[in-house]
Backbone as a chain_set.jsonl record, in Angstrom:
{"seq": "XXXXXXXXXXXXXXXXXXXXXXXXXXXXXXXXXXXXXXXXXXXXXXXXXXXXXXXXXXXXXXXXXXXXXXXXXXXXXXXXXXXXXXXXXXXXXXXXXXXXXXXXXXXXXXXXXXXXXXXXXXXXXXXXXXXXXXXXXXXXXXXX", "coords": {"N": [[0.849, -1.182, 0.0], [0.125, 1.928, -0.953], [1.093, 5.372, 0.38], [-0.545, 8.54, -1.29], [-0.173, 12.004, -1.738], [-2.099, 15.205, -2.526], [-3.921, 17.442, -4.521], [-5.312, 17.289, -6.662], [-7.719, 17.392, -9.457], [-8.254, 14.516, -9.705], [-7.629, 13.351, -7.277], [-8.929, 14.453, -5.51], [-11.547, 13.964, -6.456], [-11.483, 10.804, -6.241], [-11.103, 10.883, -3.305], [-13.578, 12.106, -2.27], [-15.27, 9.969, -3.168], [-14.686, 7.654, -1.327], [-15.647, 9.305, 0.934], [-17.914, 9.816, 0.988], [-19.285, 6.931, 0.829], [-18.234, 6.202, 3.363], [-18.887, 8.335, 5.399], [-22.058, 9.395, 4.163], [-23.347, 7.005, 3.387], [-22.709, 5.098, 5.439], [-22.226, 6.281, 7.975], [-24.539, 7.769, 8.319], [-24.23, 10.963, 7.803], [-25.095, 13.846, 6.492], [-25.073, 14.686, 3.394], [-24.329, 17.297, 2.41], [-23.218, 18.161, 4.949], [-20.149, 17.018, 4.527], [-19.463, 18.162, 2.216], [-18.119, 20.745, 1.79], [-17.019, 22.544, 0.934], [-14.56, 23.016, 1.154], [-12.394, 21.4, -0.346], [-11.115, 21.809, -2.118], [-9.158, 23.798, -1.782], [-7.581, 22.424, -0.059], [-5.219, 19.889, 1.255], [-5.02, 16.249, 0.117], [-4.689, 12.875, 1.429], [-4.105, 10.033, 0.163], [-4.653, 6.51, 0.552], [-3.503, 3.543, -1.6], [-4.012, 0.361, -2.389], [-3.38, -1.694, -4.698], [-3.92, 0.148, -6.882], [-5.929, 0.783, -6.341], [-7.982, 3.418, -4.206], [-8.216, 3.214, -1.174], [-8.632, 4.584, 1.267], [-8.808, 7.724, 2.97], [-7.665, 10.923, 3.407], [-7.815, 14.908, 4.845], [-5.956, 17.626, 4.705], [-5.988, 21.123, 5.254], [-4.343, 24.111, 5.393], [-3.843, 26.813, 6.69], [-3.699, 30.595, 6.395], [-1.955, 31.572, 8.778], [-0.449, 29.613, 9.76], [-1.203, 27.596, 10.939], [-3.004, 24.46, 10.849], [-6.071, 22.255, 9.438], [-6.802, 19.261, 10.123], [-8.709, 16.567, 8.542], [-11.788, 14.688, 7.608], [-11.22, 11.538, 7.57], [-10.97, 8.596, 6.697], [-12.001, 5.135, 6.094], [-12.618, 2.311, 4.061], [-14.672, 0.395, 4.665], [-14.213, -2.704, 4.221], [-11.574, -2.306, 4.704], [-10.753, -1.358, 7.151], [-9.281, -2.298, 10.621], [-6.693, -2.628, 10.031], [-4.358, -0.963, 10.399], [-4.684, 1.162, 8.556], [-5.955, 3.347, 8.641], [-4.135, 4.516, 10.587], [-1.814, 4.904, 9.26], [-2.125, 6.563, 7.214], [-3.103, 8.916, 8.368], [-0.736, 9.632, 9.578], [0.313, 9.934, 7.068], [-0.185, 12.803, 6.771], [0.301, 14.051, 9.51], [2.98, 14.286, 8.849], [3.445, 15.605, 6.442], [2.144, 18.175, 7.174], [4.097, 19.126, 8.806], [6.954, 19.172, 7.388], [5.146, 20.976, 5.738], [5.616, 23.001, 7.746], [3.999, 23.65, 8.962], [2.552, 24.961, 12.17], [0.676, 24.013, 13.961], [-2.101, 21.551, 14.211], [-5.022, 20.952, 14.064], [-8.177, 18.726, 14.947], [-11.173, 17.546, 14.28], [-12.598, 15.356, 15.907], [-14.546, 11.868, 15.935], [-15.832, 11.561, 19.198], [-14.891, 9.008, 20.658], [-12.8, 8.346, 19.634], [-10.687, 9.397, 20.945], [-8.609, 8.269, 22.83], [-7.058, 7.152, 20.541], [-6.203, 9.305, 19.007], [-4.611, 10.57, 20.763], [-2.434, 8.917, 20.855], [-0.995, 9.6, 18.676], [0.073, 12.545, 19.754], [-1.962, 13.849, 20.194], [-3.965, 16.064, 21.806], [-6.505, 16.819, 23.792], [-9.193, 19.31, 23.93], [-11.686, 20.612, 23.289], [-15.061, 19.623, 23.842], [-17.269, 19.321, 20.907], [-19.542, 20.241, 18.164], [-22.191, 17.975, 17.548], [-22.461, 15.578, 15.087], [-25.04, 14.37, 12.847], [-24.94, 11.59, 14.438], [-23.421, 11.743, 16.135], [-20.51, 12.877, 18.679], [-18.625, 15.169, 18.174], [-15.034, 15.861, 18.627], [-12.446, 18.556, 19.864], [-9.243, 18.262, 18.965], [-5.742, 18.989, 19.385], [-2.757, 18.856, 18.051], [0.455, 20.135, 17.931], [3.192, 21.257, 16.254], [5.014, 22.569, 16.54], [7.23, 22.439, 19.11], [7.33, 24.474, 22.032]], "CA": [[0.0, 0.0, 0.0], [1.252, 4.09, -0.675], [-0.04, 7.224, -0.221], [-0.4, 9.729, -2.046], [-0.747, 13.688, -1.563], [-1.86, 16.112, -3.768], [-4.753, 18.609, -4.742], [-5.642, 17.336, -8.48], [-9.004, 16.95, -9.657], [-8.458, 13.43, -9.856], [-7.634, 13.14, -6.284], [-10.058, 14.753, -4.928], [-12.889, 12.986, -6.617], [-11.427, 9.623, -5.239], [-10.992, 11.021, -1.646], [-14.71, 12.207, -2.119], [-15.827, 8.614, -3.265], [-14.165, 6.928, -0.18], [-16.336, 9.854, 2.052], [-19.427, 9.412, 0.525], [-19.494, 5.618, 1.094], [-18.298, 6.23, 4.775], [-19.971, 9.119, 6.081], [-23.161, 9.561, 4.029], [-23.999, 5.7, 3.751], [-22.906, 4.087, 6.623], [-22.552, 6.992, 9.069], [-25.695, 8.927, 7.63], [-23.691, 12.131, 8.252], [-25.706, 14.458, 5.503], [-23.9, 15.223, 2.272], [-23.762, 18.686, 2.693], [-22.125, 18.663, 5.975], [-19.003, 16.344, 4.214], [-18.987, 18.827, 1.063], [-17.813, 21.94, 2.698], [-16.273, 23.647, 0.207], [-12.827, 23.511, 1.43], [-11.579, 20.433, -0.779], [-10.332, 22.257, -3.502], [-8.066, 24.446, -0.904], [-7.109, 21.392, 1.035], [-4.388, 18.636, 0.401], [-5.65, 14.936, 0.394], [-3.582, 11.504, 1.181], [-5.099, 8.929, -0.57], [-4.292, 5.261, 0.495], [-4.279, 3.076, -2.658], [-4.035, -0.978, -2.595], [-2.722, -2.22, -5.992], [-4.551, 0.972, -7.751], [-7.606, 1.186, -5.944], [-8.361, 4.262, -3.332], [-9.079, 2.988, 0.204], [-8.562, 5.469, 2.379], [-8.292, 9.31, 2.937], [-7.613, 12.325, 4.821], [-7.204, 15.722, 4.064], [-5.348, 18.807, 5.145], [-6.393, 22.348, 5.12], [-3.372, 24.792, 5.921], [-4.597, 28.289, 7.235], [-2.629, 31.746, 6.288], [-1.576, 31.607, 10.269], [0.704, 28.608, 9.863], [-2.465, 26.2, 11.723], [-3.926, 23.899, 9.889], [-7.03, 21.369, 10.222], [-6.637, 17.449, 9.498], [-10.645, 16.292, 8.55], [-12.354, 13.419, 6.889], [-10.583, 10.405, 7.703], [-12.249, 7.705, 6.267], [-10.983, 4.027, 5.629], [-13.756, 1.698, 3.567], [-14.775, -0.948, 5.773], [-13.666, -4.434, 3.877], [-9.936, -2.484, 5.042], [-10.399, -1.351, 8.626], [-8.471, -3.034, 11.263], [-5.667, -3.183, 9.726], [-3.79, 0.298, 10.42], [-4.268, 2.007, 7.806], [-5.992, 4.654, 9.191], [-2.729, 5.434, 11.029], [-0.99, 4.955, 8.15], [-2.699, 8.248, 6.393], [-3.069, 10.264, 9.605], [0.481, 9.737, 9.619], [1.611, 10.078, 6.539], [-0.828, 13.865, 6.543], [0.798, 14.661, 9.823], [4.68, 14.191, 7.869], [3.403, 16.289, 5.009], [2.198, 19.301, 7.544], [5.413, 19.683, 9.129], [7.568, 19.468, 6.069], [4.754, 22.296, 4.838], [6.431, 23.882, 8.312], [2.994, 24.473, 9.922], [2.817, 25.159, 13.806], [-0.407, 22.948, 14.805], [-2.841, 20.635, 13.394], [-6.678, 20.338, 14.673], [-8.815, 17.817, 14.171], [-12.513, 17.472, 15.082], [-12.695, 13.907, 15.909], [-15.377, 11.756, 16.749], [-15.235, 11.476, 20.309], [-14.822, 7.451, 21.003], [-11.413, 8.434, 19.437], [-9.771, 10.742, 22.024], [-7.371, 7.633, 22.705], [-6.828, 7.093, 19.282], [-5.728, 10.551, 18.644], [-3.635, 10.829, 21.912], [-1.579, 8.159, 20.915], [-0.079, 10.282, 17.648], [0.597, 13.276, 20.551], [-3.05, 14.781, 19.881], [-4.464, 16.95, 23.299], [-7.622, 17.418, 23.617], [-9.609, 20.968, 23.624], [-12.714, 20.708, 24.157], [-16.391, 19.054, 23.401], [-17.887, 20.519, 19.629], [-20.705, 19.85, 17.721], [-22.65, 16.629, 17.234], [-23.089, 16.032, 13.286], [-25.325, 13.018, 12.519], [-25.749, 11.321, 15.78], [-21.822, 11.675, 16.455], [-20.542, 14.277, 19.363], [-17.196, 15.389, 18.05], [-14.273, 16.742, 19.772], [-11.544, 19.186, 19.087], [-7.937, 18.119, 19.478], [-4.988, 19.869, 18.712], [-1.083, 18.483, 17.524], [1.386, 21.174, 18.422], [4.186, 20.691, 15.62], [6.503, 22.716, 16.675], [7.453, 22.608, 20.836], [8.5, 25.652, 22.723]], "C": [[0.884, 1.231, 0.0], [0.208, 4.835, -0.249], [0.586, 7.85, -0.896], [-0.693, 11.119, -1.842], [-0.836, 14.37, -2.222], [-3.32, 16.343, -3.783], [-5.616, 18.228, -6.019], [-7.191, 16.963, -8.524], [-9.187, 15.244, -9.207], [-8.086, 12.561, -8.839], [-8.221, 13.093, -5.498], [-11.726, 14.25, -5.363], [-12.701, 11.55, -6.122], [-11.696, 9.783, -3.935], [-13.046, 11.427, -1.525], [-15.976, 10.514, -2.263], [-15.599, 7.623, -1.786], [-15.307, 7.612, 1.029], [-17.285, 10.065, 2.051], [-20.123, 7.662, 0.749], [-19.158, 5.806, 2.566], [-18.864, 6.656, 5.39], [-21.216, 9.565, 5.469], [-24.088, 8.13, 3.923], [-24.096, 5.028, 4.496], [-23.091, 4.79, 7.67], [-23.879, 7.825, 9.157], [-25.903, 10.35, 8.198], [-24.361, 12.954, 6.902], [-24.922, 14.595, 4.535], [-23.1, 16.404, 2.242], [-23.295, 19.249, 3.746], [-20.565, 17.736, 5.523], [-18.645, 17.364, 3.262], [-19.389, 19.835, 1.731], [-17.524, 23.091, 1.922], [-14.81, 23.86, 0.142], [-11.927, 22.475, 0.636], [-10.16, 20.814, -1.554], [-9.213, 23.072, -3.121], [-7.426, 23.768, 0.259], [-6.006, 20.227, 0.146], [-4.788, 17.607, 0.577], [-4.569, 13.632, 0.055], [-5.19, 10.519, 0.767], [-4.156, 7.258, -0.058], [-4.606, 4.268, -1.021], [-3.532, 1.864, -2.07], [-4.302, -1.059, -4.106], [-3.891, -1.428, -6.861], [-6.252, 1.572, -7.306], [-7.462, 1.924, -4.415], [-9.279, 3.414, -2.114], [-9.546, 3.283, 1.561], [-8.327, 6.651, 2.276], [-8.078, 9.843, 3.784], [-7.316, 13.391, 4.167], [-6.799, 17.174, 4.992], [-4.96, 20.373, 4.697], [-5.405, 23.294, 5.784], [-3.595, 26.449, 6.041], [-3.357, 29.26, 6.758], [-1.529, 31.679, 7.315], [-0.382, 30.185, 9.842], [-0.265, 27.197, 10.608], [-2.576, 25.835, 10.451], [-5.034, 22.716, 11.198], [-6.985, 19.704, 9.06], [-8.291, 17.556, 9.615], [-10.5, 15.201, 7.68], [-11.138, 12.299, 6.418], [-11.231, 9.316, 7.687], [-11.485, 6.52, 5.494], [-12.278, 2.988, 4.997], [-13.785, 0.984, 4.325], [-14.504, -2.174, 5.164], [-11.788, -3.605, 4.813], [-9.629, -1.765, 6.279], [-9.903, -2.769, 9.583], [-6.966, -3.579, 11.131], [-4.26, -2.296, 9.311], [-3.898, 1.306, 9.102], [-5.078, 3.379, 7.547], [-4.993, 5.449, 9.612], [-1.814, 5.752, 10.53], [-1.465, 6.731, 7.895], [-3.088, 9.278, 7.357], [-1.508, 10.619, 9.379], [1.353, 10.555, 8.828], [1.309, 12.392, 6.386], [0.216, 14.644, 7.906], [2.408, 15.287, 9.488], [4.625, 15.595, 7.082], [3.116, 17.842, 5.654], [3.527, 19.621, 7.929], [6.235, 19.713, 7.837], [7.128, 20.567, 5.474], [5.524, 23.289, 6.628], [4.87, 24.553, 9.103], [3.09, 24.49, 11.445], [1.515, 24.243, 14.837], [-1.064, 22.352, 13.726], [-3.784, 20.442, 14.444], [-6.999, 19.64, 14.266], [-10.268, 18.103, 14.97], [-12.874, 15.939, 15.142], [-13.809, 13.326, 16.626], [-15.311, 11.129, 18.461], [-14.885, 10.027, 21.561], [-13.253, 7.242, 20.552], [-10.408, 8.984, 20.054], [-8.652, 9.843, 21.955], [-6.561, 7.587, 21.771], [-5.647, 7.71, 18.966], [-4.466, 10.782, 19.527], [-2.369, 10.064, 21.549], [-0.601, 8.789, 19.93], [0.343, 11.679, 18.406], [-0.518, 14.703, 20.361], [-3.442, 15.15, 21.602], [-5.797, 17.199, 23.163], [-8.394, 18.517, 24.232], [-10.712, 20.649, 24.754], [-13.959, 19.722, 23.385], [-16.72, 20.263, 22.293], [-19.179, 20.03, 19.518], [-20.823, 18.802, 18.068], [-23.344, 17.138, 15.724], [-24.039, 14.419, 12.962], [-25.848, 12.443, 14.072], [-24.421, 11.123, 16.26], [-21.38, 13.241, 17.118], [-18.628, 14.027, 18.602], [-16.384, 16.067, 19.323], [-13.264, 17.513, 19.088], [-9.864, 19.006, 19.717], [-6.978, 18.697, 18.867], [-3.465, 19.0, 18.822], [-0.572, 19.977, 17.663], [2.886, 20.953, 17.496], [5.702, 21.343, 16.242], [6.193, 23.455, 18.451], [8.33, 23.56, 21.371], [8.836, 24.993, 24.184]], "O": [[1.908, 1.504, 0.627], [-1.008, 4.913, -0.422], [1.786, 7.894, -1.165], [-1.913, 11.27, -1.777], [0.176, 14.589, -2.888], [-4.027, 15.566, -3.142], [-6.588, 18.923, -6.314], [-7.74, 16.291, -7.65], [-10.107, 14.831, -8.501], [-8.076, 11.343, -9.013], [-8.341, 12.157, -4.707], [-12.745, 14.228, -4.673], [-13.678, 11.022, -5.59], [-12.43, 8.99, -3.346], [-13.677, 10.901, -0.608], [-17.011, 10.196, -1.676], [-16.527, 6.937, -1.358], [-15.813, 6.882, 1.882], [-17.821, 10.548, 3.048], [-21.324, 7.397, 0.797], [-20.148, 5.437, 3.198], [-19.556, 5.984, 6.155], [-21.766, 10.326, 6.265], [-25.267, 8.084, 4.274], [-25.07, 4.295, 4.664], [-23.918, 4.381, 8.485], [-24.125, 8.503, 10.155], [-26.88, 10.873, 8.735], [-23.873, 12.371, 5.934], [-23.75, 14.638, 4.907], [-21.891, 16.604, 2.126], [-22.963, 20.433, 3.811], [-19.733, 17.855, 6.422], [-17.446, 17.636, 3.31], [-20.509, 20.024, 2.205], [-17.726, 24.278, 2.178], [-14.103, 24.56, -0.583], [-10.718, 22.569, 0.851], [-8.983, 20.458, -1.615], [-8.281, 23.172, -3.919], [-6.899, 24.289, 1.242], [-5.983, 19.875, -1.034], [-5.248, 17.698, 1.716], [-3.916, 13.389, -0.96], [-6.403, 10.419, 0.949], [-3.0, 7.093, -0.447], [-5.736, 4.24, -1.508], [-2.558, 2.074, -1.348], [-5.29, -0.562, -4.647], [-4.724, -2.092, -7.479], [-7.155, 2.303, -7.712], [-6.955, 1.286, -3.491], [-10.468, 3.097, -2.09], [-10.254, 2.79, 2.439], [-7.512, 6.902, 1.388], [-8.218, 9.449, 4.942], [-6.701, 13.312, 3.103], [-7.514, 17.573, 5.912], [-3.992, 20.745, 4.034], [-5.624, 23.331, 6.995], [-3.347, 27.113, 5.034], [-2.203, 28.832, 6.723], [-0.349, 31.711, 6.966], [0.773, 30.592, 9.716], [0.123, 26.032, 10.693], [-2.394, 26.417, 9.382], [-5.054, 22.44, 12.397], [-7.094, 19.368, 7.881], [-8.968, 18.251, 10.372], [-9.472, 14.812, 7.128], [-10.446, 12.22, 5.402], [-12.034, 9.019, 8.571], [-10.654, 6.679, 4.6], [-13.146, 2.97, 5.87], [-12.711, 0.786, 4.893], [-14.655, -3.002, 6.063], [-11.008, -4.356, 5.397], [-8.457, -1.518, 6.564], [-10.117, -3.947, 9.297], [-6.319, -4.444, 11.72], [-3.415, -2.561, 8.456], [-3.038, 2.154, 8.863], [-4.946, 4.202, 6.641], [-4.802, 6.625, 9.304], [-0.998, 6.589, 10.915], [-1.059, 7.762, 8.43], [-3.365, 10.429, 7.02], [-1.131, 11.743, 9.047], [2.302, 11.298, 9.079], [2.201, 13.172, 6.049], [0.868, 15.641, 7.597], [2.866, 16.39, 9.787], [5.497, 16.464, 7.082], [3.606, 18.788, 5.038], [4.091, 20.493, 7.267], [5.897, 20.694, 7.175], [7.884, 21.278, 4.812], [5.952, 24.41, 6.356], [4.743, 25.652, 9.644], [4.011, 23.784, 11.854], [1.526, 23.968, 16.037], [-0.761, 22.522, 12.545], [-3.52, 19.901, 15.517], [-6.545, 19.355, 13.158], [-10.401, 18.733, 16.019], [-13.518, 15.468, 14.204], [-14.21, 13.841, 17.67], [-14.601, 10.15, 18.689], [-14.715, 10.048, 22.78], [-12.56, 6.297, 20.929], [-9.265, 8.992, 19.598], [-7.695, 10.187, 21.262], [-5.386, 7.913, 21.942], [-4.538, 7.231, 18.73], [-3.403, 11.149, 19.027], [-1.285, 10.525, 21.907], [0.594, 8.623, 20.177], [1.149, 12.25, 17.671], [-0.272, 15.909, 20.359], [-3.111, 14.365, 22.491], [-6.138, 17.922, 22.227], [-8.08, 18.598, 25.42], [-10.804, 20.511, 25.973], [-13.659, 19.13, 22.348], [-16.603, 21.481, 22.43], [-19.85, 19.524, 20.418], [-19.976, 18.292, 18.801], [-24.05, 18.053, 15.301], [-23.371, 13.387, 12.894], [-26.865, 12.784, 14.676], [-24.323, 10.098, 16.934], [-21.618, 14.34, 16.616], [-17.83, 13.089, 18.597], [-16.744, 16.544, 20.399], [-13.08, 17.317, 17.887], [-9.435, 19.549, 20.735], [-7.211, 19.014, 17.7], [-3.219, 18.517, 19.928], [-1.35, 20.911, 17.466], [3.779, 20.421, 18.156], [6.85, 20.914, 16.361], [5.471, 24.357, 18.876], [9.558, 23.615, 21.307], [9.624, 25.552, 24.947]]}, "num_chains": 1, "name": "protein.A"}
C-alpha cells in the first residue's frame, strides 16, 4: 500500500468517493455537511491498494501557519488493519515538512485515545453532526 498527496481533480474525486461511502452511507452524516467547500483548498492523502483508493484524509493549511486534518475515512472491507494510522500519519509528515505550527482535528469522540496516541491533546467538546458528538484536538508541531 502508498499514499499519495496532492490537490488534483483526480484526487479529490477519489478522496470524495471513499467519504461518501463512509460518512453519508454508513454513518448517515448528511452530504452537505461532508462537502464543505474547502476540498479544492485542502491537500488529500489517498491510500491506494494495488490501484484502488481505500482510504483518505485531508489537510487544510490556514494563512496563520495552523492547519485542520478532517475526513478520515478508511472503507470498511480495510479497517483493522492500520491504515488509518498509516494516512493520519503520513498527513501529519506532510504538515510539518509544509512547516505548519499545529494541526486540529474534530474527531469523533470514542477516538480521544486514538488521537492521543499520535501526541493529539484534547480541547474541548464541539458539535454533534449526525448522531456523532465530536471533539476538538490539537497536535502542536513545533514545541517551545
Amino acid at each position: 500500500m502508498e499514499v499519495i498527496i496532492g490537490k488534483s481533480d483526480q484526487i479529490i474525486e477519489k478522496a470524495q468517493a471513499i467519504r461518501y461511502q463512509v460518512f453519508t452511507v454508513e454513518q448517515k452524516i448528511p452530504n452537505k455537511v461532508d462537502f464543505d467547500g474547502l476540498d479544492s483548498a485542502s491537500e488529500h492523502a489517498l491510500v491506494m491498494n494495488e490501484n484502488q483508493p481505500v482510504a483518505t484524509a485531508r489537510l487544510t493549511i490556514d494563512t496563520d501557519g495552523s492547519s485542520v486534518m478532517a475526513r478520515v475515512a478508511v472503507l470498511e472491507a480495510y479497517r483493522g488493519h492500520g491504515i488509518a494510522s498509516m494516512v493520519v500519519k503520513a498527513l501529519m509528515d506532510h504538515a510539518t515538512s509544509q512547516s505548519v505550527s499545529s494541526i486540529e482535528i474534530h474527531a469523533h469522540g470514542y477516538l480521544r485515545s486514538y488521537y492521543e496516541k499520535f501526541g493529539f491533546e484534547f480541547i474541548k467538546e464541539v458539535e454533534v453532526v449526525g448522531k456523532h458528538q465530536l471533539i476538538e484536538m490539537r497536535y502542536q508541531t513545533v514545541r517551545t
